[in-house]
CHARMM internal coordinates of N, CA and C (Angstrom, degrees):
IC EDIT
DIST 1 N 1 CA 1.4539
DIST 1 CA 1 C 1.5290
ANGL 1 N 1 CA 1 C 109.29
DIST 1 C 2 N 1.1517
ANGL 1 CA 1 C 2 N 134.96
DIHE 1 N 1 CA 1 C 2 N 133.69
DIST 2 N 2 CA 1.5421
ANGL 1 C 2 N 2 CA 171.47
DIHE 1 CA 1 C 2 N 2 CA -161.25
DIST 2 CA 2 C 1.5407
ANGL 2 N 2 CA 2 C 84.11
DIHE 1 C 2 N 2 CA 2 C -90.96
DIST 2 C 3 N 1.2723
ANGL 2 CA 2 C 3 N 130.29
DIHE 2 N 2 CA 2 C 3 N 109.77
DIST 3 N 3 CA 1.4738
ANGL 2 C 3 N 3 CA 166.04
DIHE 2 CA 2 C 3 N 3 CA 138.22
DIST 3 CA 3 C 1.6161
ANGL 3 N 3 CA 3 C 105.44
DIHE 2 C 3 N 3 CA 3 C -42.68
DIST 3 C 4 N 1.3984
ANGL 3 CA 3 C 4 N 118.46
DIHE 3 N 3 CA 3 C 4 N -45.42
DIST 4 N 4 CA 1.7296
ANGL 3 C 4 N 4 CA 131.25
DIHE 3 CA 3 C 4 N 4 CA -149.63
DIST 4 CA 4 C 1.7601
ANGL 4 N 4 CA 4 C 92.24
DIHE 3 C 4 N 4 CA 4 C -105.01
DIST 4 C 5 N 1.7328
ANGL 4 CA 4 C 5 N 110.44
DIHE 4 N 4 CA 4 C 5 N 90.00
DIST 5 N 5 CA 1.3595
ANGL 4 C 5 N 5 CA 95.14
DIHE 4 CA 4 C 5 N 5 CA 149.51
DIST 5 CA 5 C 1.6160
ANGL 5 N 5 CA 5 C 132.01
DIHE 4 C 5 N 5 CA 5 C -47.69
DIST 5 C 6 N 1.6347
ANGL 5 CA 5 C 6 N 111.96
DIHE 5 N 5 CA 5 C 6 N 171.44
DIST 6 N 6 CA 1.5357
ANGL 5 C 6 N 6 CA 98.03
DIHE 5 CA 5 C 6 N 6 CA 177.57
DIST 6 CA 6 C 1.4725
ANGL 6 N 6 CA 6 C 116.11
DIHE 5 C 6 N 6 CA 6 C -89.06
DIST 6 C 7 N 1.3712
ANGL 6 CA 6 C 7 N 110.22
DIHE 6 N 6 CA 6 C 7 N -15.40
DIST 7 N 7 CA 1.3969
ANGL 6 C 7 N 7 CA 103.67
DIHE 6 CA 6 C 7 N 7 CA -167.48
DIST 7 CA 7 C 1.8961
ANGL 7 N 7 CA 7 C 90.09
DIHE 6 C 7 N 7 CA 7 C -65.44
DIST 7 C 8 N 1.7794
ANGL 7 CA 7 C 8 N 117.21
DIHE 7 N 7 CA 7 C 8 N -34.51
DIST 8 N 8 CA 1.4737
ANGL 7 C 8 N 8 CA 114.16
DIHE 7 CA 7 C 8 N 8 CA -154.96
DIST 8 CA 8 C 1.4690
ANGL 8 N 8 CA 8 C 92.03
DIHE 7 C 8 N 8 CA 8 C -81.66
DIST 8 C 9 N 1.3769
ANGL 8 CA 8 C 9 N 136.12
DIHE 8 N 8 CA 8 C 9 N -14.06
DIST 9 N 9 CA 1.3491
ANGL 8 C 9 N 9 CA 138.43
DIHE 8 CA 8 C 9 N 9 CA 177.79
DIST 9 CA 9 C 2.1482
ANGL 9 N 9 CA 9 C 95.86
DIHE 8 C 9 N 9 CA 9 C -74.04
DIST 9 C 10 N 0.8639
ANGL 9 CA 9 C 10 N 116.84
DIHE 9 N 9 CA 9 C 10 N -58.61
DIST 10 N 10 CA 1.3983
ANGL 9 C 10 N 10 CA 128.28
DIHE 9 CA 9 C 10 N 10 CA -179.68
DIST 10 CA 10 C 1.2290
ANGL 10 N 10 CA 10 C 105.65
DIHE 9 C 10 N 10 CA 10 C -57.71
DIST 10 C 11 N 1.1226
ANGL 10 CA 10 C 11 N 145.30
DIHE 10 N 10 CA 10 C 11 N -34.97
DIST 11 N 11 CA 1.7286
ANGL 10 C 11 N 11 CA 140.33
DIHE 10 CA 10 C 11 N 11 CA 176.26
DIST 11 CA 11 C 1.6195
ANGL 11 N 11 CA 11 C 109.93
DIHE 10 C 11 N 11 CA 11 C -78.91
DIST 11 C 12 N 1.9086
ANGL 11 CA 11 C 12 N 98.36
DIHE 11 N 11 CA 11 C 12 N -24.08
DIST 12 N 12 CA 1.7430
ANGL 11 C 12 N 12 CA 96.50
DIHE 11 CA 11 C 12 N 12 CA -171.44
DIST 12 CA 12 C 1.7399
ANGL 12 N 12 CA 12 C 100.78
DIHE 11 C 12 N 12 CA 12 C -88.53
DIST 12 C 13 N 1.1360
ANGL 12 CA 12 C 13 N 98.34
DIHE 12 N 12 CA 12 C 13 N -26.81
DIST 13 N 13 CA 2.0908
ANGL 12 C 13 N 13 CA 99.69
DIHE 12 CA 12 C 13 N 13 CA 175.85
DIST 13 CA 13 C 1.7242
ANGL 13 N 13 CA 13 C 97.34
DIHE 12 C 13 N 13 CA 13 C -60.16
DIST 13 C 14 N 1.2612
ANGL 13 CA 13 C 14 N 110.29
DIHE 13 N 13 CA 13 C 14 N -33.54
DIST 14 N 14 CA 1.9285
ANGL 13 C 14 N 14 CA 99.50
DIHE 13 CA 13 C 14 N 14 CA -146.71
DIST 14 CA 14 C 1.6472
ANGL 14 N 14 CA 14 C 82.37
DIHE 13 C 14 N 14 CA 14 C -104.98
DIST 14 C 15 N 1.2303
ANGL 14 CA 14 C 15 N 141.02
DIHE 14 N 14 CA 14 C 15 N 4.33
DIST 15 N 15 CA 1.4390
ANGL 14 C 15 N 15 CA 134.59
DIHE 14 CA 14 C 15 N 15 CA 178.15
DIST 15 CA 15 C 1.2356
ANGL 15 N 15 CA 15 C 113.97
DIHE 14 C 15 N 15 CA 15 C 60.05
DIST 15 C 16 N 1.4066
ANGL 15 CA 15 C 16 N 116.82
DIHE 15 N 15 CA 15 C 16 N 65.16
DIST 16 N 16 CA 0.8977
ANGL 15 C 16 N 16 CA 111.76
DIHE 15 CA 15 C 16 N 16 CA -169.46
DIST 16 CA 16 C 2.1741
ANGL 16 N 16 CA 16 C 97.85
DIHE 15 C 16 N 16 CA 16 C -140.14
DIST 16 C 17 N 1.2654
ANGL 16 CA 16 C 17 N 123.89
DIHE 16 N 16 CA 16 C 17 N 6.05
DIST 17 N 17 CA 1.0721
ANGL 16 C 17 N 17 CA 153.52
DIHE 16 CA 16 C 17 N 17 CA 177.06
DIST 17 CA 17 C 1.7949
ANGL 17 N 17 CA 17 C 111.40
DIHE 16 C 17 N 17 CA 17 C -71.44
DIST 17 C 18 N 1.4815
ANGL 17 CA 17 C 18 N 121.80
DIHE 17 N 17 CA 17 C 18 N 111.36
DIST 18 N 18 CA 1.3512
ANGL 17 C 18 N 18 CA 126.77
DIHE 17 CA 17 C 18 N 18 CA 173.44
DIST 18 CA 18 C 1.6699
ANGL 18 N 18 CA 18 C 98.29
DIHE 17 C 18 N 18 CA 18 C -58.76
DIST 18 C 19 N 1.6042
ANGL 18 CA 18 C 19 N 113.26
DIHE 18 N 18 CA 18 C 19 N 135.82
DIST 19 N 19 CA 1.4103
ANGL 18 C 19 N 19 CA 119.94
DIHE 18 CA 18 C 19 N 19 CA 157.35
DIST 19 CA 19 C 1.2407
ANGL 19 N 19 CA 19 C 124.10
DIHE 18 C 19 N 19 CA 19 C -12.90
DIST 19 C 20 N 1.1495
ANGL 19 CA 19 C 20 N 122.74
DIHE 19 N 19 CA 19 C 20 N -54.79
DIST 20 N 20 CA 1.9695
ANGL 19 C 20 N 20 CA 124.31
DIHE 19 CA 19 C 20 N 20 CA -164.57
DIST 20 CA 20 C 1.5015
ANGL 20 N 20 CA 20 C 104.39
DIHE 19 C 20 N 20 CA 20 C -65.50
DIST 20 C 21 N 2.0779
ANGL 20 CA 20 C 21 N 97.23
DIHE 20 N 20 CA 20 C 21 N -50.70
DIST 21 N 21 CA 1.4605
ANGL 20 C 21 N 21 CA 101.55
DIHE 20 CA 20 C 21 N 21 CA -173.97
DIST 21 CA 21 C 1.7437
ANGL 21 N 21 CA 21 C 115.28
DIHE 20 C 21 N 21 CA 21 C -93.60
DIST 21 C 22 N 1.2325
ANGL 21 CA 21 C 22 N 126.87
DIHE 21 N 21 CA 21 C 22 N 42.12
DIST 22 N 22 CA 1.1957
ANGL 21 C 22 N 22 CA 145.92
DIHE 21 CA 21 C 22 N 22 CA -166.43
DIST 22 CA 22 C 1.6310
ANGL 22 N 22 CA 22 C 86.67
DIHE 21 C 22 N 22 CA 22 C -115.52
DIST 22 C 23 N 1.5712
ANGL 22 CA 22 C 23 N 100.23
DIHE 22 N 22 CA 22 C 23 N -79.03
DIST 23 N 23 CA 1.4959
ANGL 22 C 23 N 23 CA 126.07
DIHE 22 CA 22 C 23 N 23 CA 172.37
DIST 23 CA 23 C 1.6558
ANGL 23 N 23 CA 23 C 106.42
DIHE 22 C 23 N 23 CA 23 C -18.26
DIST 23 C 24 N 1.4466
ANGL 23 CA 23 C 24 N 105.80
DIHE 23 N 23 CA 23 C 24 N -41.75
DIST 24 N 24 CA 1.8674
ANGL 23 C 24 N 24 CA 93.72
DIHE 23 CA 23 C 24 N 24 CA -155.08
DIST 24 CA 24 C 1.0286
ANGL 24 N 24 CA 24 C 100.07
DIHE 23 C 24 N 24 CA 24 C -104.18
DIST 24 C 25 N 1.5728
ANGL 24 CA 24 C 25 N 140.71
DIHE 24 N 24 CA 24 C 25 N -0.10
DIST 25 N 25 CA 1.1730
ANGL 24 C 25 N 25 CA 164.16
DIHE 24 CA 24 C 25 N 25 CA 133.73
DIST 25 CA 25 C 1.8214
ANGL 25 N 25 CA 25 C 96.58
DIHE 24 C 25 N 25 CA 25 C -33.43
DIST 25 C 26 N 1.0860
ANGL 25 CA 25 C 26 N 91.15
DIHE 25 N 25 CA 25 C 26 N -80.31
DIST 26 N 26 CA 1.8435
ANGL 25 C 26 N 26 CA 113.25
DIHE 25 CA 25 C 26 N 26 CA -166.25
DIST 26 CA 26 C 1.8826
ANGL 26 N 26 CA 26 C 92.71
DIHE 25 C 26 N 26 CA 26 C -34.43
DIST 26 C 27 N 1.5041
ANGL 26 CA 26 C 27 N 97.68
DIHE 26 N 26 CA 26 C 27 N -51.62
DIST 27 N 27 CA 1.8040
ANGL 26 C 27 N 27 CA 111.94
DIHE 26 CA 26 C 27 N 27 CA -166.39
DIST 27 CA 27 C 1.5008
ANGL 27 N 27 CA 27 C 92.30
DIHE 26 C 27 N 27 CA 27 C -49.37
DIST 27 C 28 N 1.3222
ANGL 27 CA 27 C 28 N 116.14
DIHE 27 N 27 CA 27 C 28 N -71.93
DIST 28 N 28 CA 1.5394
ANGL 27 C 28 N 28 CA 136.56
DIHE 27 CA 27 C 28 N 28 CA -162.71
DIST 28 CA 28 C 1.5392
ANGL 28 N 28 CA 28 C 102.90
DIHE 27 C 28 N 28 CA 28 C -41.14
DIST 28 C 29 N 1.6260
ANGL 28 CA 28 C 29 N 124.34
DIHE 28 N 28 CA 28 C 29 N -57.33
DIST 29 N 29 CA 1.1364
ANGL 28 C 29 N 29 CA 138.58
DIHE 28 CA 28 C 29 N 29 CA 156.72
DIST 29 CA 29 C 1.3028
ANGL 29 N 29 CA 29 C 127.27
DIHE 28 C 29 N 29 CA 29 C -1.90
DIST 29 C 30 N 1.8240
ANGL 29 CA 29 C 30 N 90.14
DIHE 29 N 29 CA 29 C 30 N -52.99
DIST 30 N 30 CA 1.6471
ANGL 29 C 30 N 30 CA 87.39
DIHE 29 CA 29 C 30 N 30 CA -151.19
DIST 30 CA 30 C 1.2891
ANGL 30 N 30 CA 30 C 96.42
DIHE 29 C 30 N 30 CA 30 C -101.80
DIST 30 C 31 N 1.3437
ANGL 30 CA 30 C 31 N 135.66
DIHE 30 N 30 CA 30 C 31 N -4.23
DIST 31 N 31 CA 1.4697
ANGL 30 C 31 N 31 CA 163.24
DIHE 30 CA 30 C 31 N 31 CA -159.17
DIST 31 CA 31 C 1.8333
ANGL 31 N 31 CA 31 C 95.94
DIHE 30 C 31 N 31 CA 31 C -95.83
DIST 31 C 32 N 0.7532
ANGL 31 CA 31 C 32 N 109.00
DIHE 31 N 31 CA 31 C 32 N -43.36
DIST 32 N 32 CA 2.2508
ANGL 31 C 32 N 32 CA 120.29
DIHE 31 CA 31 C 32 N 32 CA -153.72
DIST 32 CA 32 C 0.9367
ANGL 32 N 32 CA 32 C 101.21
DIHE 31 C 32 N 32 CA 32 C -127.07
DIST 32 C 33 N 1.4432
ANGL 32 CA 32 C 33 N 123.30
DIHE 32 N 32 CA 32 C 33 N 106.89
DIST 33 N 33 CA 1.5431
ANGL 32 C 33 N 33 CA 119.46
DIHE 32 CA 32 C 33 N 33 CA 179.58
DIST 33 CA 33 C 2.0928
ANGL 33 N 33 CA 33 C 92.36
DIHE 32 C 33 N 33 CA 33 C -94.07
DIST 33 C 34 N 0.8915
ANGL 33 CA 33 C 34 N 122.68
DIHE 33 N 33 CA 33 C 34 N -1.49
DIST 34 N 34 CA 1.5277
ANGL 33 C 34 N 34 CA 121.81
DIHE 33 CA 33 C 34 N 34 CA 170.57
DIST 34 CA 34 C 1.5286
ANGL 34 N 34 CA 34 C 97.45
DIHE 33 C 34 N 34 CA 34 C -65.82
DIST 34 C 35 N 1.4302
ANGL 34 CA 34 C 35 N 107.19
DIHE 34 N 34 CA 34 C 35 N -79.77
DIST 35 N 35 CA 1.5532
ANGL 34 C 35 N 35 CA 113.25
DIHE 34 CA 34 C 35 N 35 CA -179.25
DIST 35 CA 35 C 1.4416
ANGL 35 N 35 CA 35 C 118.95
DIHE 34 C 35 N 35 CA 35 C -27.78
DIST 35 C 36 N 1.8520
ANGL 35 CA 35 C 36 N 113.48
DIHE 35 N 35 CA 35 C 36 N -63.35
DIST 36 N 36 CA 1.6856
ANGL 35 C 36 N 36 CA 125.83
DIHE 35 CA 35 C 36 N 36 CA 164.71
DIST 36 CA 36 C 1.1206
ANGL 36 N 36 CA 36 C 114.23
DIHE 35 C 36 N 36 CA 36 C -28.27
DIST 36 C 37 N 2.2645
ANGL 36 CA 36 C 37 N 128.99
DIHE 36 N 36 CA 36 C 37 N -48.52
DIST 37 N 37 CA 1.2424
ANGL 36 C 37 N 37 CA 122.10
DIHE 36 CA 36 C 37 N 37 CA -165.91
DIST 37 CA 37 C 1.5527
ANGL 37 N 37 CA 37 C 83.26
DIHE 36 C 37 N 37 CA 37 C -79.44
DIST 37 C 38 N 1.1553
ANGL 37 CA 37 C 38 N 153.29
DIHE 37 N 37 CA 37 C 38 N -48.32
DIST 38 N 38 CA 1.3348
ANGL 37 C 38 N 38 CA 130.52
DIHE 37 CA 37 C 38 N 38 CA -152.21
DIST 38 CA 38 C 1.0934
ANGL 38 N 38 CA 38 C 109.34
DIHE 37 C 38 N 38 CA 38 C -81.09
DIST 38 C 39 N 1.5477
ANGL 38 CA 38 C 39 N 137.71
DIHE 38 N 38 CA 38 C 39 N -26.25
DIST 39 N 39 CA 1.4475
ANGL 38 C 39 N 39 CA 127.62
DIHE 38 CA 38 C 39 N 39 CA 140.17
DIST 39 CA 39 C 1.8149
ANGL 39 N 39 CA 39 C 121.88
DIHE 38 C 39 N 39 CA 39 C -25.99
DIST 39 C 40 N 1.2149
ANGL 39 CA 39 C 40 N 85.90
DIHE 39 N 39 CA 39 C 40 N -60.64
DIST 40 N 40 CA 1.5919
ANGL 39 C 40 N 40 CA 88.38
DIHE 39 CA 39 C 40 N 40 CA -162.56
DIST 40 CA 40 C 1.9038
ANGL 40 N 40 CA 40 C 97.09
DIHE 39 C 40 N 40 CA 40 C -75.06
DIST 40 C 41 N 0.8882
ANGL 40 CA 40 C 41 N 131.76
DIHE 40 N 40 CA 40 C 41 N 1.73
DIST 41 N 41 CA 1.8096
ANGL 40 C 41 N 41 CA 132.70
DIHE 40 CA 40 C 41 N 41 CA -173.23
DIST 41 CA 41 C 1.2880
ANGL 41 N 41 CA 41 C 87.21
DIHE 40 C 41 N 41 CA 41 C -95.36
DIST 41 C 42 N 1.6035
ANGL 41 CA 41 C 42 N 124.22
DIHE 41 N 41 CA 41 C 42 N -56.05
DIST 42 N 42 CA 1.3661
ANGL 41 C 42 N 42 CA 133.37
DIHE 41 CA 41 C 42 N 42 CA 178.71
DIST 42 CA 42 C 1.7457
ANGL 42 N 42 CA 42 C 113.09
DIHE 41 C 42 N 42 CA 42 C -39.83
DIST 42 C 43 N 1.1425
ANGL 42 CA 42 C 43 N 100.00
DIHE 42 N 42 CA 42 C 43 N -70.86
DIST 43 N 43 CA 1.4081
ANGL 42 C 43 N 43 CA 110.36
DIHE 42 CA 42 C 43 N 43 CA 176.33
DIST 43 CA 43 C 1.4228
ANGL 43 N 43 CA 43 C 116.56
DIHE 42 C 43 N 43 CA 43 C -47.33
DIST 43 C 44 N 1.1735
ANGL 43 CA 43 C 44 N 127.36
DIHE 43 N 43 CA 43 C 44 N -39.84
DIST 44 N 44 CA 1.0878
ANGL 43 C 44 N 44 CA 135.26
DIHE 43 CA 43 C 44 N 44 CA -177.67
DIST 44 CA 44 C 1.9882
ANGL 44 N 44 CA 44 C 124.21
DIHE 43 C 44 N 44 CA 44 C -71.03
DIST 44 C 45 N 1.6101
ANGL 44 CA 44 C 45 N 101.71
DIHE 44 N 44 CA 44 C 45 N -45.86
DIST 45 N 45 CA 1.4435
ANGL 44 C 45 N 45 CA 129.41
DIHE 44 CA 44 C 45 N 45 CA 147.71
DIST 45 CA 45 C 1.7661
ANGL 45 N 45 CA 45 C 112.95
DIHE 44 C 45 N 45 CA 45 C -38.68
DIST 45 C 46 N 1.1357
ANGL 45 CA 45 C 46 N 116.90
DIHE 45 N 45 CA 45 C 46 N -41.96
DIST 46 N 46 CA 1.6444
ANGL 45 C 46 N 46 CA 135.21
DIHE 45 CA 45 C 46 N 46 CA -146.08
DIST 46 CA 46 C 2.0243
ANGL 46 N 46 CA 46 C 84.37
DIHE 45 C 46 N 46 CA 46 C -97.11
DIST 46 C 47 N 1.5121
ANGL 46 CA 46 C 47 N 113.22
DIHE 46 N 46 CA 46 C 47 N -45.97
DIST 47 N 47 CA 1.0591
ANGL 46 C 47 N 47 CA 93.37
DIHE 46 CA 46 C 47 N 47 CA -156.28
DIST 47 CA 47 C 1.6380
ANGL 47 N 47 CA 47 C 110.24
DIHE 46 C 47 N 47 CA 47 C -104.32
DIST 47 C 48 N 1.5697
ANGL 47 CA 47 C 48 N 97.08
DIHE 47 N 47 CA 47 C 48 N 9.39
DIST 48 N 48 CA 1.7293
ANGL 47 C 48 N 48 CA 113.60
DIHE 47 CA 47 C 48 N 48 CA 160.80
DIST 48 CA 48 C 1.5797
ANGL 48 N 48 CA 48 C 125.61
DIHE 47 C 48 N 48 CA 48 C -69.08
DIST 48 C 49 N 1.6355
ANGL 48 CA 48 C 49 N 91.36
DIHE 48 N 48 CA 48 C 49 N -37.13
DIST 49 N 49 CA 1.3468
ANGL 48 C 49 N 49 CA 99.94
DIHE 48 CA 48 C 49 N 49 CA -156.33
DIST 49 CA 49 C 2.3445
ANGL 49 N 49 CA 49 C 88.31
DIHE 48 C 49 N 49 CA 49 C -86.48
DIST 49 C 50 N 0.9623
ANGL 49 CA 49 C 50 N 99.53
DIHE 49 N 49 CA 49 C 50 N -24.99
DIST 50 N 50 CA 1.4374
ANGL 49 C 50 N 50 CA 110.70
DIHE 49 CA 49 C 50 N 50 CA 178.88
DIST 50 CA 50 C 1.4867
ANGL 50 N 50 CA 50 C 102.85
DIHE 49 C 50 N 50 CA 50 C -70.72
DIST 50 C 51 N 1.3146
ANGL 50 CA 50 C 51 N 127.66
DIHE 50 N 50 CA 50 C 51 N -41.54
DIST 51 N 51 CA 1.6031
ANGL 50 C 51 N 51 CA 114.99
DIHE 50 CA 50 C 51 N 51 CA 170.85
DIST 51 CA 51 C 1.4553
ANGL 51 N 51 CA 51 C 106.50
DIHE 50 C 51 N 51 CA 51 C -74.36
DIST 51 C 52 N 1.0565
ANGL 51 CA 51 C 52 N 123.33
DIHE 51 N 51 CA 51 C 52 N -22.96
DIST 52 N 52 CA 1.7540
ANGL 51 C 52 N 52 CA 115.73
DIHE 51 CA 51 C 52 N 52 CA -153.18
DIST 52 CA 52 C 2.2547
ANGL 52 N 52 CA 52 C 84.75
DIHE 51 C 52 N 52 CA 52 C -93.01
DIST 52 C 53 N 0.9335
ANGL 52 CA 52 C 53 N 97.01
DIHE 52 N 52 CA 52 C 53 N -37.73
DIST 53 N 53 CA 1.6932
ANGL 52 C 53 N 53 CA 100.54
DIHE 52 CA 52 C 53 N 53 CA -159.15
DIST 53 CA 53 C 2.0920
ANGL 53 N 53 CA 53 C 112.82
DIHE 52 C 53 N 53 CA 53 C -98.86
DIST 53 C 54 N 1.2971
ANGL 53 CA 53 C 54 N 83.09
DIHE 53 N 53 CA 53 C 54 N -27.67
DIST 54 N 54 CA 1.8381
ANGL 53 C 54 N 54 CA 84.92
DIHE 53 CA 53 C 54 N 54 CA -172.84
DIST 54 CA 54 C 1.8792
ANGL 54 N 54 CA 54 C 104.01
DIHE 53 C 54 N 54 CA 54 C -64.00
DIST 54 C 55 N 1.2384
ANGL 54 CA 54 C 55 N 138.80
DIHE 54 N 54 CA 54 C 55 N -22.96
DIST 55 N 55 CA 1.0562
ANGL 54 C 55 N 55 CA 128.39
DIHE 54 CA 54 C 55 N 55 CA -156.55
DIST 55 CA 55 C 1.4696
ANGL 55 N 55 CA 55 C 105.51
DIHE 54 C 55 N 55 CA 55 C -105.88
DIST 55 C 56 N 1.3495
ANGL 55 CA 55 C 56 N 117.52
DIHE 55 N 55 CA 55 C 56 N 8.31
DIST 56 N 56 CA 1.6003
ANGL 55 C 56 N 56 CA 141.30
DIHE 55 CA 55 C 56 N 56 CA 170.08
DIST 56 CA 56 C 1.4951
ANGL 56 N 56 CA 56 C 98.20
DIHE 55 C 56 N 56 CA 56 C -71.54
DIST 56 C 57 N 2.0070
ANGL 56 CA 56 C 57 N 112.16
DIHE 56 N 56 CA 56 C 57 N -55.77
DIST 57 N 57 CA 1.2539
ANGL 56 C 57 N 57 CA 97.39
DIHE 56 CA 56 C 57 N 57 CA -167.20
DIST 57 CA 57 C 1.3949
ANGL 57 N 57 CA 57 C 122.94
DIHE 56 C 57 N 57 CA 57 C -62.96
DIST 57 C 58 N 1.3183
ANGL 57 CA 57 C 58 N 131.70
DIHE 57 N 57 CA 57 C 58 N 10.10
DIST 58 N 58 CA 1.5257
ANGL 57 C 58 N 58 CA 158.01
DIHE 57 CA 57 C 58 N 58 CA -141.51
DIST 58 CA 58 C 1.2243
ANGL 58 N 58 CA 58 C 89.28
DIHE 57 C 58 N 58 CA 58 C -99.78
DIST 58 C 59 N 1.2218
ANGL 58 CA 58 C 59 N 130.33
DIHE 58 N 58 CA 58 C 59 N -42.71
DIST 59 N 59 CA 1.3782
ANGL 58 C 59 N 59 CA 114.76
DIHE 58 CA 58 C 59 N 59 CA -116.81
DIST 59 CA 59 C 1.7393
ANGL 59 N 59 CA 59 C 85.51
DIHE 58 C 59 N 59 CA 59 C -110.95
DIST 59 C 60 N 1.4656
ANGL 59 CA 59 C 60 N 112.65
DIHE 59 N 59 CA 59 C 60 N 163.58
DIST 60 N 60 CA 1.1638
ANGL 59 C 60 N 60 CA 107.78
DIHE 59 CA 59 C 60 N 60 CA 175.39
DIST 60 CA 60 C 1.5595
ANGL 60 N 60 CA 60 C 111.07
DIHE 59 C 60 N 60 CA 60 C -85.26
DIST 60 C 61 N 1.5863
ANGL 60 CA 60 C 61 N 93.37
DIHE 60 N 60 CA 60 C 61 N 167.11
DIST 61 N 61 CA 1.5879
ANGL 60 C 61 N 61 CA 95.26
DIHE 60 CA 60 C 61 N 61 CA -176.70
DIST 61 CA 61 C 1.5163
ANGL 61 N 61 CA 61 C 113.23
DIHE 60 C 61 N 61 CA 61 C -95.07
DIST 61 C 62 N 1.2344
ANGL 61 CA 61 C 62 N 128.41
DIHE 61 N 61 CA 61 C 62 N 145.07
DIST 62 N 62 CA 0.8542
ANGL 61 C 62 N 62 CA 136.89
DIHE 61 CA 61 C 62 N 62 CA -154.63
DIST 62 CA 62 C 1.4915
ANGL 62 N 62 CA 62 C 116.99
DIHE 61 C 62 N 62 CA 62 C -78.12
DIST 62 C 63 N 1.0613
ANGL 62 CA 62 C 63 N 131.69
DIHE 62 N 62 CA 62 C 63 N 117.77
DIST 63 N 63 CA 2.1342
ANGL 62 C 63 N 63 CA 129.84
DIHE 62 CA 62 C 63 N 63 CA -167.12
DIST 63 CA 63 C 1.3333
ANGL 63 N 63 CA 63 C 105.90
DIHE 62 C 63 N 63 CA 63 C -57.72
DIST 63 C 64 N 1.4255
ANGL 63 CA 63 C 64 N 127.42
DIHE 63 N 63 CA 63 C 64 N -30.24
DIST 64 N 64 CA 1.6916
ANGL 63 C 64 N 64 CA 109.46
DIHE 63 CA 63 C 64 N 64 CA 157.42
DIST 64 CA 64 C 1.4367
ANGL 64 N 64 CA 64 C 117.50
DIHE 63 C 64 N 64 CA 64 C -38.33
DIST 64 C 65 N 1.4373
ANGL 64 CA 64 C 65 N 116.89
DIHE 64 N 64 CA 64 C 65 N -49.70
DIST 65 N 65 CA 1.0120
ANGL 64 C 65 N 65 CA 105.36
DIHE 64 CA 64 C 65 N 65 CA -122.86
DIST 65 CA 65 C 2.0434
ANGL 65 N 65 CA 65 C 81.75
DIHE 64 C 65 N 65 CA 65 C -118.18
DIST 65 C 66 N 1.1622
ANGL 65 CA 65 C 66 N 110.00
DIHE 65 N 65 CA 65 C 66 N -26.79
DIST 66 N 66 CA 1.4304
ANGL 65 C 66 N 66 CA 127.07
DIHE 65 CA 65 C 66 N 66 CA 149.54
DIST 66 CA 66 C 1.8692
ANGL 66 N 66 CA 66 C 121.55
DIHE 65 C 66 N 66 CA 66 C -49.93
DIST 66 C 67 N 1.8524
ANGL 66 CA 66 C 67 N 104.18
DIHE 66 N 66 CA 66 C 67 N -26.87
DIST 67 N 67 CA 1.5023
ANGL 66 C 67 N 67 CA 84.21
DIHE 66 CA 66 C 67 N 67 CA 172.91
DIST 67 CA 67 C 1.7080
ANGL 67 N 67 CA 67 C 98.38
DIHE 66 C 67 N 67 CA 67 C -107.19
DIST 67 C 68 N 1.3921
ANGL 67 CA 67 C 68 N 112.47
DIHE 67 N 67 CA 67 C 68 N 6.92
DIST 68 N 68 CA 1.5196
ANGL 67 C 68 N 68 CA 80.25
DIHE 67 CA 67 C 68 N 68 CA 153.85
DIST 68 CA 68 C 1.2136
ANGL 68 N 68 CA 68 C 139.41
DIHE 67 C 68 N 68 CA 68 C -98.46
DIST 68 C 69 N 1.6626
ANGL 68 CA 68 C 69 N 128.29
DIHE 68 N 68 CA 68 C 69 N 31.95
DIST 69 N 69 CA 0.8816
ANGL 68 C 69 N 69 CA 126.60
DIHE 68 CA 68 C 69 N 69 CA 176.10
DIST 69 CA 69 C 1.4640
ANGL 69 N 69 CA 69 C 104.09
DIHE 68 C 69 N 69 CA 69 C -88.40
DIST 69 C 70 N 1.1473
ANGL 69 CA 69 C 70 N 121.71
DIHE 69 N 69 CA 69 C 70 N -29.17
DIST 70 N 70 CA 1.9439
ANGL 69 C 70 N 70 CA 150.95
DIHE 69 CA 69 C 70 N 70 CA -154.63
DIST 70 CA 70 C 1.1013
ANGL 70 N 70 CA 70 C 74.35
DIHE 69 C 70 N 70 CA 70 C -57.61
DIST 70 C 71 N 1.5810
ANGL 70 CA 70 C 71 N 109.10
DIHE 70 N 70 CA 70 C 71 N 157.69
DIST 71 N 71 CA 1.6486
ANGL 70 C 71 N 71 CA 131.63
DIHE 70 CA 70 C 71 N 71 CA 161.28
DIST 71 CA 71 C 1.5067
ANGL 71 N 71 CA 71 C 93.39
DIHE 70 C 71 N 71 CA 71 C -82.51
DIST 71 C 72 N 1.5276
ANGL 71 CA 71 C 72 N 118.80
DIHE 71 N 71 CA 71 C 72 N 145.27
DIST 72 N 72 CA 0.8580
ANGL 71 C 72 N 72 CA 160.45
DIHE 71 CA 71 C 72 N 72 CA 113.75
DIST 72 CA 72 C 2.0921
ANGL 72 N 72 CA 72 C 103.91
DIHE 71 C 72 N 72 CA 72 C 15.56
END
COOR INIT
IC SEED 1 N 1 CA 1 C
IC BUILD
């Protein structure tokens, strides 16, 4: 039995995991090469969506959509 929920598998791909529970992750890891491939599928997923999407945040925002933030 798999110790590593997914949501706690999903916080440890995106670094987002406190030290202790990083650690028991890391343990589980090195123990489960099932768990490891879904790390590494994760990681891999994580760093697609980061080429396909990060260069959006680049971009300017658009004055439609920039004057509706404006007061009135």
């Amino acid at each position: 039995m798999n110790p590593i929920d997914d949501d706690t598998l999903q916080a440890y791909v995106d670094g987002e995991l406190d030290a202790s529970t990083a650690a028991r992750v890391d343990a589980a890891l090195a123990q489960d090469d099932a768990l490891a491939r879904r790390v590494r599928q994760a990681r891999e997923v994580r760093a697609q969506l980061r080429a396909a999407f990060d260069p959006v945040l680049e971009e300017p925002v658009p004055d439609r959509l920039s004057a509706m933030l404006q007061p009135p």
